[in-house]
N, CA and C atoms as a LAMMPS dump frame, in Angstrom:
ITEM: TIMESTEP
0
ITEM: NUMBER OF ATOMS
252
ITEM: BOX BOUNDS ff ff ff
-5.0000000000000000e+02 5.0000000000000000e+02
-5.0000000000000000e+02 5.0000000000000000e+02
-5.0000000000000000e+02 5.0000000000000000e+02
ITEM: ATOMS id mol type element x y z
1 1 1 N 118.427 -214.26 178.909
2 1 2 C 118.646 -214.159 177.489
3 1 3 C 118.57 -215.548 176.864
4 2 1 N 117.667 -215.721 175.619
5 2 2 C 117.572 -216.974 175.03
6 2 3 C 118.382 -217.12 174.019
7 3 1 N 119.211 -217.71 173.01
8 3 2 C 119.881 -218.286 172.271
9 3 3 C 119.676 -219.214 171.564
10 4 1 N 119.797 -219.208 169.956
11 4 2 C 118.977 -220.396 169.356
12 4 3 C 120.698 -220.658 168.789
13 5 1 N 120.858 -222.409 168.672
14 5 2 C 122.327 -222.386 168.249
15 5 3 C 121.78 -223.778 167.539
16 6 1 N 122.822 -223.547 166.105
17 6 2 C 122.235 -224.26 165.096
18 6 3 C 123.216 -225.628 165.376
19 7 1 N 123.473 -226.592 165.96
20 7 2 C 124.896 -227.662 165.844
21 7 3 C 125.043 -228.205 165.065
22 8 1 N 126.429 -228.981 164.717
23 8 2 C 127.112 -229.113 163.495
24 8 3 C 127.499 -230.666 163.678
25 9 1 N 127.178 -231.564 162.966
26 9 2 C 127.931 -233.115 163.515
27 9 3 C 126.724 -234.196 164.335
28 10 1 N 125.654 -233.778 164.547
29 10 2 C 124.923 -234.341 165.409
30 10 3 C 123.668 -234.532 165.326
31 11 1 N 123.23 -235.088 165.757
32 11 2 C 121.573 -235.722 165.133
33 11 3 C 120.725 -234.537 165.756
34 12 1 N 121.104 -233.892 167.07
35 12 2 C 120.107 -232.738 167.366
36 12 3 C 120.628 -231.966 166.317
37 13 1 N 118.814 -231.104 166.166
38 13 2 C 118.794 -229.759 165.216
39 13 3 C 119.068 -228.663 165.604
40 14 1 N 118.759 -228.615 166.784
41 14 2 C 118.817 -226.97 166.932
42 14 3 C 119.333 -227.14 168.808
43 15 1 N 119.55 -226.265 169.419
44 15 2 C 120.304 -226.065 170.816
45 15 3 C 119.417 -224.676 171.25
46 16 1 N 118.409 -224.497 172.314
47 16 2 C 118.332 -223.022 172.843
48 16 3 C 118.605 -223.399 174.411
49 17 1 N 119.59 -221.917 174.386
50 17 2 C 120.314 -221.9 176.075
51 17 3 C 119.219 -220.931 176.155
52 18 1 N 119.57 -220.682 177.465
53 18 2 C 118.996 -219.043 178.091
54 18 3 C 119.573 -218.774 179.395
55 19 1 N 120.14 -218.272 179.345
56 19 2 C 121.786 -217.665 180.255
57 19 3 C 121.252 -216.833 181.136
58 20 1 N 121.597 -216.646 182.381
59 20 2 C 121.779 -215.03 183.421
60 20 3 C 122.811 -215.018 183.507
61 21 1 N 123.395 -214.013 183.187
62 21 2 C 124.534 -213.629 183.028
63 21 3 C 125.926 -214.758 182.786
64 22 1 N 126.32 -215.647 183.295
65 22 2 C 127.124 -216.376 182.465
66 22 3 C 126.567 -217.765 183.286
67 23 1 N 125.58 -218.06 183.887
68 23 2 C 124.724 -219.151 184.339
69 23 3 C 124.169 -219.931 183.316
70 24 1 N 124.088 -220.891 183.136
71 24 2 C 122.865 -221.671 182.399
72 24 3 C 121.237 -221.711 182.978
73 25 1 N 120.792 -221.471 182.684
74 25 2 C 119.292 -221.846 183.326
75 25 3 C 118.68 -222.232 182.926
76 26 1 N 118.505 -222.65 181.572
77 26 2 C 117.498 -223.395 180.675
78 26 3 C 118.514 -224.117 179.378
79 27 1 N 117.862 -224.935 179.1
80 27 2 C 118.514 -225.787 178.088
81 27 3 C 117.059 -226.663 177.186
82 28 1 N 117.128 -226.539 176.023
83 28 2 C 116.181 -227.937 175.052
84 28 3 C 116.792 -227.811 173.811
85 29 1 N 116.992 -229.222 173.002
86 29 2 C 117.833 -229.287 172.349
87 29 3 C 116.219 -229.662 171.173
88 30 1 N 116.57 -230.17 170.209
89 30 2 C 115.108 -230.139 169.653
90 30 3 C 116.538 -231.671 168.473
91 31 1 N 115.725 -233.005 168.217
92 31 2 C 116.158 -234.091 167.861
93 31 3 C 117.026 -234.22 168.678
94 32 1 N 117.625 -235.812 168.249
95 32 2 C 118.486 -236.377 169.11
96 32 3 C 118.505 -237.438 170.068
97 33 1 N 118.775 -238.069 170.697
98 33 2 C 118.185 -239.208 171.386
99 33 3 C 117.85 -238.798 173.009
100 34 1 N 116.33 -239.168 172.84
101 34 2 C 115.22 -238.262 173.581
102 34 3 C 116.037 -238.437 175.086
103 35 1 N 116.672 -239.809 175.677
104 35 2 C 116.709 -239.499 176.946
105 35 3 C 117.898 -239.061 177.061
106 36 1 N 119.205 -238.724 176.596
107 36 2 C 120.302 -238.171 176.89
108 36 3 C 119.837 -236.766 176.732
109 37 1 N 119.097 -236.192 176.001
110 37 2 C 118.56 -234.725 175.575
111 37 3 C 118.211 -234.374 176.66
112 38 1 N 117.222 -235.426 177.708
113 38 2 C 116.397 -234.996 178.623
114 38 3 C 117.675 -234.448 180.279
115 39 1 N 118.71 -235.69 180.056
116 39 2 C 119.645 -235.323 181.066
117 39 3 C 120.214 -234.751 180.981
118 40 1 N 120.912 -234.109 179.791
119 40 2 C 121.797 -233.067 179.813
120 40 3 C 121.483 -232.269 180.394
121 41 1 N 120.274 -231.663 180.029
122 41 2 C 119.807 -229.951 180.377
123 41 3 C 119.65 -230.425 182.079
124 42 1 N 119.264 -231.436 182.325
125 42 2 C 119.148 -231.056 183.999
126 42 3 C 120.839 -231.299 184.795
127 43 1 N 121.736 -231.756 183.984
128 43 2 C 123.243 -231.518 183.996
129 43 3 C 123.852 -230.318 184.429
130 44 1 N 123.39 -230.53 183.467
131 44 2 C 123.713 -228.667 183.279
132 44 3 C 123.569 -227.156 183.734
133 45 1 N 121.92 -227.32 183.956
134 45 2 C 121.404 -226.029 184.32
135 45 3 C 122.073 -225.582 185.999
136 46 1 N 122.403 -224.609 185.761
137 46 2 C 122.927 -224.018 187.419
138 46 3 C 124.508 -223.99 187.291
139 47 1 N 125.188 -224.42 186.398
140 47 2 C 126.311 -224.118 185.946
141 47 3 C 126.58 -223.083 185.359
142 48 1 N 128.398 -222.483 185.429
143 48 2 C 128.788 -221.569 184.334
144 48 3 C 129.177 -222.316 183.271
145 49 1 N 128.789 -221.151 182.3
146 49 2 C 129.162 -221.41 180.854
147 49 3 C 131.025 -222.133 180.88
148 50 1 N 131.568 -221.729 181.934
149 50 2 C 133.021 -222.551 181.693
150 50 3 C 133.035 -224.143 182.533
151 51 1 N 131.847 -223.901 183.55
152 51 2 C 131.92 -225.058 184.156
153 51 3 C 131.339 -225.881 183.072
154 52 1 N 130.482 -226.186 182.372
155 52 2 C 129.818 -226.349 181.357
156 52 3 C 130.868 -226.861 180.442
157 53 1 N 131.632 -225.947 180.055
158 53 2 C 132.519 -226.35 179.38
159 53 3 C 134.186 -227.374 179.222
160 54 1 N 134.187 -227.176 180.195
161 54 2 C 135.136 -228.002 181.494
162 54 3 C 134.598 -229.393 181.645
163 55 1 N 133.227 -229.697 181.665
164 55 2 C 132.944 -231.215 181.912
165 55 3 C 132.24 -231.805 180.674
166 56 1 N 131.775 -231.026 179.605
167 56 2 C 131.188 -231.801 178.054
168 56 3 C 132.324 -231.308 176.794
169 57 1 N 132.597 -230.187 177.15
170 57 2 C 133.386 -230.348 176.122
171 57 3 C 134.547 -231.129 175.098
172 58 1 N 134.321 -231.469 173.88
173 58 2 C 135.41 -232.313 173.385
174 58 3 C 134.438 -233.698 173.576
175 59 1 N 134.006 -234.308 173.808
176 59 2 C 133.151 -235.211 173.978
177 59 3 C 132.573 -235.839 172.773
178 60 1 N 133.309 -237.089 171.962
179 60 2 C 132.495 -237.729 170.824
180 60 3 C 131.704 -238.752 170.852
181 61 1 N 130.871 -238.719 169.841
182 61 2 C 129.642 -239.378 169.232
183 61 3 C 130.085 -240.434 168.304
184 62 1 N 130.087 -242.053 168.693
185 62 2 C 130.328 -242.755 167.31
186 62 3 C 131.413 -242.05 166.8
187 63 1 N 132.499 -241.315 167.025
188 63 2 C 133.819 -241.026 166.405
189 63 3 C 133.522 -239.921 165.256
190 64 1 N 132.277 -239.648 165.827
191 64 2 C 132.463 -237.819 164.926
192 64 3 C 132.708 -236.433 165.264
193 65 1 N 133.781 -236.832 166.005
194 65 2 C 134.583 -235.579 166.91
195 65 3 C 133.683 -234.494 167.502
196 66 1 N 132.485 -234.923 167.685
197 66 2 C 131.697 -234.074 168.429
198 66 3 C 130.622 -235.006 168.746
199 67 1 N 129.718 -234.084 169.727
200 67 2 C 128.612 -234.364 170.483
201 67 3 C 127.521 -233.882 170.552
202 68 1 N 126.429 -233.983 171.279
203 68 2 C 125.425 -233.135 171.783
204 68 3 C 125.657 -232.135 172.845
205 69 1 N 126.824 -232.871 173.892
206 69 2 C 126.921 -232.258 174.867
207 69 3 C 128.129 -231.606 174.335
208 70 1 N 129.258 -231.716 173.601
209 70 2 C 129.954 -231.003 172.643
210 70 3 C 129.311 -230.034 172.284
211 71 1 N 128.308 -230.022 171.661
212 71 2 C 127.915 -228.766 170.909
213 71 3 C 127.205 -228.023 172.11
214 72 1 N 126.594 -228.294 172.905
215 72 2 C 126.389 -227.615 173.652
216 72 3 C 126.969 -226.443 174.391
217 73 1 N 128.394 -226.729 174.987
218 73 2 C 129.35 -226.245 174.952
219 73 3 C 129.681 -225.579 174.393
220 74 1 N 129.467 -225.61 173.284
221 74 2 C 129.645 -224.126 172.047
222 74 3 C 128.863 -223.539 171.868
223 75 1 N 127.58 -223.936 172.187
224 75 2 C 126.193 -223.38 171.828
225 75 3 C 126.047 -222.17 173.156
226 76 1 N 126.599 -223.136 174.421
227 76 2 C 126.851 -222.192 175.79
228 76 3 C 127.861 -220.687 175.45
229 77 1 N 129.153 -221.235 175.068
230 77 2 C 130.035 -219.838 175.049
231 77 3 C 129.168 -219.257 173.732
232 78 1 N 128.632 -219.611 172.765
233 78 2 C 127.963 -218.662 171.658
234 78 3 C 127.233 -217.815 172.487
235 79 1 N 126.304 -218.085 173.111
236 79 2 C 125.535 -217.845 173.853
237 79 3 C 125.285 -216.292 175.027
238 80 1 N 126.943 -216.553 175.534
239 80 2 C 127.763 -215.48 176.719
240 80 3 C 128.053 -215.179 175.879
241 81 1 N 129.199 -215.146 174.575
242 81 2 C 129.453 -213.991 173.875
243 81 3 C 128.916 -213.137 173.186
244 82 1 N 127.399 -213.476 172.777
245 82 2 C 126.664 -212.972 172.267
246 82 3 C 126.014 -212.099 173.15
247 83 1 N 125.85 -211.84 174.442
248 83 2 C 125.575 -211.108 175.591
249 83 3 C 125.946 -210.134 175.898
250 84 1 N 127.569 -210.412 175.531
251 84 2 C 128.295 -208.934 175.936
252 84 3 C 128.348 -207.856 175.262
């Protein structure tokens, strides 16, 4: 299942996951600074949406109470809840 998640606070535009069942398996964030964009998703992928959430979440940017990998994290549980 793919997921388009819009984030809030952060220079990336847009977030698409694509989940098996509460797995990550794909990740591209679209803006943002190209090589942290590029590591996250390989961070990430093969994780659960809580493991996921457990190691980026809460995570700020320059002191704007969020992140890329912050939003991600939300973009992840949007993602599973939107599944069920």
């Amino acid at each position: 299942m793919s997921y388009l998640y819009k984030p809030k606070g952060t220079c990336s535009t847009l977030i698409e996951v694509e989940l098996d069942g509460d797995v990550v398996k794909n990740v591209k964030f679209t803006g943002g600074c190209n090589g942290n964009l590029q590591a996250i998703p390989k961070l990430v992928e093969g994780l659960t949406v809580e493991q996921v959430e457990q190691k980026i979440s809460g995570i700020s940017c320059n002191g704007r109470g969020t992140s890329c990998g912050d939003q991600l994290a939300k973009a992840c549980r949007a993602a599973y809840e939107a599944s069920l």
